[in-house]
C-alpha positions in Angstrom: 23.6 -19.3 1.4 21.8 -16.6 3.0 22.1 -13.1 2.1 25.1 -12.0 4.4 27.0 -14.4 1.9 26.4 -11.8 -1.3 29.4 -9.1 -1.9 29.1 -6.1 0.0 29.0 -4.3 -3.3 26.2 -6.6 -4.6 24.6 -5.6 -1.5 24.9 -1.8 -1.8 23.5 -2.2 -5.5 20.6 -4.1 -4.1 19.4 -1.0 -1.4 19.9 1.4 -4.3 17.4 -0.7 -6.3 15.3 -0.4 -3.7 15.3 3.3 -3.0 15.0 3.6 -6.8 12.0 1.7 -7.3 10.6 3.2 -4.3 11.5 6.8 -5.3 9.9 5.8 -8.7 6.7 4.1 -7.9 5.8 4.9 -4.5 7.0 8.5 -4.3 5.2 10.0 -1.1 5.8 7.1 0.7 9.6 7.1 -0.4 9.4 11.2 1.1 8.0 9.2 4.5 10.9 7.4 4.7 13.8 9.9 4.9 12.0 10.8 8.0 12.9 7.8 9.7 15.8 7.3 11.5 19.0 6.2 9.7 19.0 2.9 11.3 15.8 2.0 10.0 15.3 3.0 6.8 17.4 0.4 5.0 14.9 -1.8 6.5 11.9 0.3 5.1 13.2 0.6 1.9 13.5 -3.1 1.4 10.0 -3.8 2.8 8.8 -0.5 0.4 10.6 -1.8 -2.4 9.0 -5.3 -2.1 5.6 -3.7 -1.8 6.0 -2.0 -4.8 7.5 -5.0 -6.8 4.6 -7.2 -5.8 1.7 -4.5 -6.2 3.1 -3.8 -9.6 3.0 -7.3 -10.7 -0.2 -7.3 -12.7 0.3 -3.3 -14.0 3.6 -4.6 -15.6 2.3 -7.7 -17.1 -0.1 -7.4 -20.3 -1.1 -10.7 -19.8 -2.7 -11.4 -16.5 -1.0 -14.9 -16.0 2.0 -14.1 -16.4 1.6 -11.3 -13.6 0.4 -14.0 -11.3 2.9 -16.0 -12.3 5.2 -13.2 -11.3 3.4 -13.0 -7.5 3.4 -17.1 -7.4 7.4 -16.6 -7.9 7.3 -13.8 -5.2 5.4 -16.2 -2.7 7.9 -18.6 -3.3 10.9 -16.3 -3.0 10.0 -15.5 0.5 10.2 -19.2 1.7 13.8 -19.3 0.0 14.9 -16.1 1.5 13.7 -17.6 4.7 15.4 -20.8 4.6 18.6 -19.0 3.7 18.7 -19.3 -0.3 20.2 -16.7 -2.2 17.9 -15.6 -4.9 19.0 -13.1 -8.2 16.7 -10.3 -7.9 18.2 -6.9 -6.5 14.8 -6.0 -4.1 14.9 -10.0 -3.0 18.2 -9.9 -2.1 17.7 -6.4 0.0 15.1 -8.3 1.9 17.4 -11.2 2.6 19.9 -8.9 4.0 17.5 -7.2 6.2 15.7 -10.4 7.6 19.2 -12.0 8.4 20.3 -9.0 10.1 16.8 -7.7 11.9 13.3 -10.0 13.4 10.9 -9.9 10.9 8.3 -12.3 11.0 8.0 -13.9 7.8 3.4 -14.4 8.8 3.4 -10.3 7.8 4.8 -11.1 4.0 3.0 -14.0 3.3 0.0 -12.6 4.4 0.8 -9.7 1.9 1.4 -12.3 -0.5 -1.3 -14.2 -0.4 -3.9 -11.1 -0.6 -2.2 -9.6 -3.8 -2.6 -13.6 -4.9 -6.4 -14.2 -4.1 -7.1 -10.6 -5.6 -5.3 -11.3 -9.0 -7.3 -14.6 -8.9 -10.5 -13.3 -9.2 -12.4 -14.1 -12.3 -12.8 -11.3 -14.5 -14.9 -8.4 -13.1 -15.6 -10.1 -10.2 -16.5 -7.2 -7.5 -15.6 -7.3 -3.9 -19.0 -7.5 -1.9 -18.3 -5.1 1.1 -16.3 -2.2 2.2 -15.0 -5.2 5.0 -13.7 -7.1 2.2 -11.9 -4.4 0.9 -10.9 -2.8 4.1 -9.1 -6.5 4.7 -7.5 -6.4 1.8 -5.8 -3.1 2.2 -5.0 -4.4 5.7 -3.1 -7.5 4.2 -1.2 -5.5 2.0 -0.6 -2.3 3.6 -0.9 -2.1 7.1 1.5 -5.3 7.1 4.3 -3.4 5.7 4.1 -1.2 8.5 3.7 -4.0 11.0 6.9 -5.3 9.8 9.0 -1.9 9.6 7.8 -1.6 13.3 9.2 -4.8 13.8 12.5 -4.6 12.4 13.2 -1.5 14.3 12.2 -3.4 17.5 9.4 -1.4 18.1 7.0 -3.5 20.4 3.5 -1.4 21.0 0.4 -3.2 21.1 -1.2 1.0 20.7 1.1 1.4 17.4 0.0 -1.7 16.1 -3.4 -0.3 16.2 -2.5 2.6 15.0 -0.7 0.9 11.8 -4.0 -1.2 11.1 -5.9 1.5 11.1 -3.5 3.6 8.7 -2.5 0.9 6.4 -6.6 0.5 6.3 -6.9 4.4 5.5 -3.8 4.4 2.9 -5.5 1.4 1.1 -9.1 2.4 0.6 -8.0 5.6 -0.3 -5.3 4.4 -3.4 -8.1 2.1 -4.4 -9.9 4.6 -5.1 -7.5 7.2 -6.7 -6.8 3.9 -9.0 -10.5 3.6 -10.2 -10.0 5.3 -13.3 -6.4 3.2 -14.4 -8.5 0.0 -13.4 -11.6 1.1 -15.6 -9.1 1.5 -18.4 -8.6 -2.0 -18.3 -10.7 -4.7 -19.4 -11.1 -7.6 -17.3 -9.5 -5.7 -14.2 -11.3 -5.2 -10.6 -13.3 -2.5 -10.1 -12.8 -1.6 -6.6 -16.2 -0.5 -5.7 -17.6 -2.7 -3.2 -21.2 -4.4 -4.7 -23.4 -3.3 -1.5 -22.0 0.6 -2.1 -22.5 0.3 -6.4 -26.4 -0.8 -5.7 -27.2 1.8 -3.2 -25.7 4.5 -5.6 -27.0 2.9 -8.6 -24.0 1.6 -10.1 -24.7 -1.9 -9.8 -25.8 -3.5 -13.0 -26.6 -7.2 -13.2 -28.0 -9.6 -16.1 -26.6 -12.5 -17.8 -25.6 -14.5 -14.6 -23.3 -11.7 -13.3 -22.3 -8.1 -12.0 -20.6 -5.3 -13.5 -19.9 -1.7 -11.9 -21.1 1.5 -14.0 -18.0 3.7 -13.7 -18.9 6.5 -15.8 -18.4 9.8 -13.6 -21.4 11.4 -12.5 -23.0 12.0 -8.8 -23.2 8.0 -8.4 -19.9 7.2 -8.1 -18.9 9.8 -6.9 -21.2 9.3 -3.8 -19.8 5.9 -3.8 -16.3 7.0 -3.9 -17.5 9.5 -0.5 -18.9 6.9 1.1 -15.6 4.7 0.8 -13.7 7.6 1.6 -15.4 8.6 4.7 -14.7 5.2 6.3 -10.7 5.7 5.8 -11.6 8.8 7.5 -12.8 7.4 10.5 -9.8 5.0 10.2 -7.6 8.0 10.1 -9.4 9.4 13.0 -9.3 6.0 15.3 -5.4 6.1 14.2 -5.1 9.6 15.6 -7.0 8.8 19.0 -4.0 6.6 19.5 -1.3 9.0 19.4 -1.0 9.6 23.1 -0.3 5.9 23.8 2.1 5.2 20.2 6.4 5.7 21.4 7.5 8.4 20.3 10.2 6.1 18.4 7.3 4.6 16.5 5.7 7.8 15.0 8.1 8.0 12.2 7.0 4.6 11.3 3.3 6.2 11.2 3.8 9.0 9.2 2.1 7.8 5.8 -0.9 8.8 7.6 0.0 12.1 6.5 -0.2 11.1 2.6 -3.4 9.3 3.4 -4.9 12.7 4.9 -3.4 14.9 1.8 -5.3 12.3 -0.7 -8.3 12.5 1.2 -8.5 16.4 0.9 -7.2 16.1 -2.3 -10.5 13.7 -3.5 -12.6 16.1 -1.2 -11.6 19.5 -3.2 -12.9 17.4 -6.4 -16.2 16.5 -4.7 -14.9 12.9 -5.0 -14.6 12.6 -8.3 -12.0 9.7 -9.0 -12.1 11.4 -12.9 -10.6 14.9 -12.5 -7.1 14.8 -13.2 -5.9 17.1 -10.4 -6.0 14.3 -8.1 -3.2 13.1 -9.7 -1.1 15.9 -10.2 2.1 17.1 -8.4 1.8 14.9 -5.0 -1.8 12.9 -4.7 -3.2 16.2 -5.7 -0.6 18.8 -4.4 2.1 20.5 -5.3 5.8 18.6 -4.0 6.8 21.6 -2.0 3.7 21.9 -0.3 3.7 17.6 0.2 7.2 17.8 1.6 6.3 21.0 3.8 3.3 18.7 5.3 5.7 15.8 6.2 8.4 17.9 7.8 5.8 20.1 9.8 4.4 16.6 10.9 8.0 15.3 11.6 9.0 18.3 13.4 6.2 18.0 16.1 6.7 14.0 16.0 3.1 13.2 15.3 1.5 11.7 12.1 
């Protein structure tokens, strides 16, 4: 039973699930999509609404097994949806409909999968070693979901592939770090400051047989935090040099470049301090008119 076989009404509950969570959780990325064409955004919104459901699975959970239990269940819902098996769970079941209906390659949510998996397996405060590791990490599980919204508006570019790699790289590294302080709230959670940027900043403290990452604000971290930010930056920049050579039909796909750029001036106005609160206010540090404004200006002159 594949997900053609649910009600149409089941169906239509599922993709408002979806648009829900995604409106809730994931809110400039949810103004992104009413950008994109109709055709594609039911599509997006399914992918979205998945990302969201499987990046939330530890925040939700107050025990940490259980939220990896809740990723193991994901990993295992994709190989049912796959091999046509109906599965209760509205965002799932948007999923199914989309993959029965449109080519998406089933490597780009595994892949996902298995990041969010090896990163909620880490023993406890067990740092990431390089920006690289980091910069894969946000590729697995960000510039993937682009790879596949590309895909299942049978959008073949080799040039907006790039560009989606190197702006699901940017988007990453840069809500990494506007999570520091939620993540340093939280015992036992991953600080996401690489260990090779905490010791040149002097953050890096070490003793009894491991490694632990002072995150107390002050001018080390946020040094670290500039020089973490400054390599989304040229990420941004690489994604940009690309423009000329992306379809224009794939630029809508593109445009959460634009959120990653607004977060970046957002963290640059606060001298990169992860602390101050403004980050976080109105739209990644700006007000919603003024966020929206950005994205229609951007989707206006189709560029991101």
């Amino acid at each position: 039973m594949n997900g053609t076989s649910i009600s149409s009404n089941s169906i239509r509950a599922a993709f408002s699930y979806c648009v829900q969570q995604v409106r809730n959780y994931d809110y400039h990325h949810y103004l992104c999509l009413l950008h994109l064409p109709p055709a594609m955004r039911k599509a997006a919104f399914a992918l979205r609404a998945f990302n969201v459901e499987t990046a939330r699975a530890m925040d939700v959970s107050s025990d940490p097994k259980i939220g990896l239990m809740r990723l193991f269940w994901w990993q295992e819902a994709i190989d049912k949806i796959f091999a046509n098996k109906l599965i209760q769970h509205p965002a799932a079941q948007a999923l199914s409909s989309v993959i029965s209906e449109q080519k998406i390659s089933k490597h780009w949510l595994k892949r996902s999968m298995q990041a969010r998996i090896n990163d909620a397996s880490r023993e406890e405060h067990t740092i990431p070693e390089t920006v690289g590791d980091l910069e894969a990490y946000a590729e697995d599980t960000v510039s993937t979901i682009l790879y596949a919204t590309l895909q299942a508006g049978g959008i073949r570019s080799t040039a907006a592939d790039h560009a989606a790699s190197h702006i699901g790289k940017a988007s990453g590294l840069l809500l990494l770090l506007k999570s520091l302080p939620h993540h340093a709230s939280r015992d036992g959670r991953i600080p996401y400051i690489p260990a090779d940027v905490a010791a040149r900043h002097g953050l890096l403290v070490t003793g009894n047989g491991r490694s632990d990452i002072r995150m107390e604000s002050g001018e080390g971290l946020s040094d670290a935090v500039f020089e973490v930010a400054s390599i989304a930056n040229i990420h941004l920049q690489k994604a940009r040099e690309l423009a000329k050579m992306v379809p224009a039909e794939a630029v809508p796909v593109l445009l959460p470049a634009v959120p990653a750029q607004v977060l970046l001036d957002s963290l640059k106005r606060r001298q990169f301090n992860v602390f101050d609160s403004r980050i976080s206010r109105g739209v990644l540090g700006i007000s919603p008119l003024w966020y929206q404004l950005k994205l229609k200006w951007h989707a206006w002159r189709n560029t991101y």
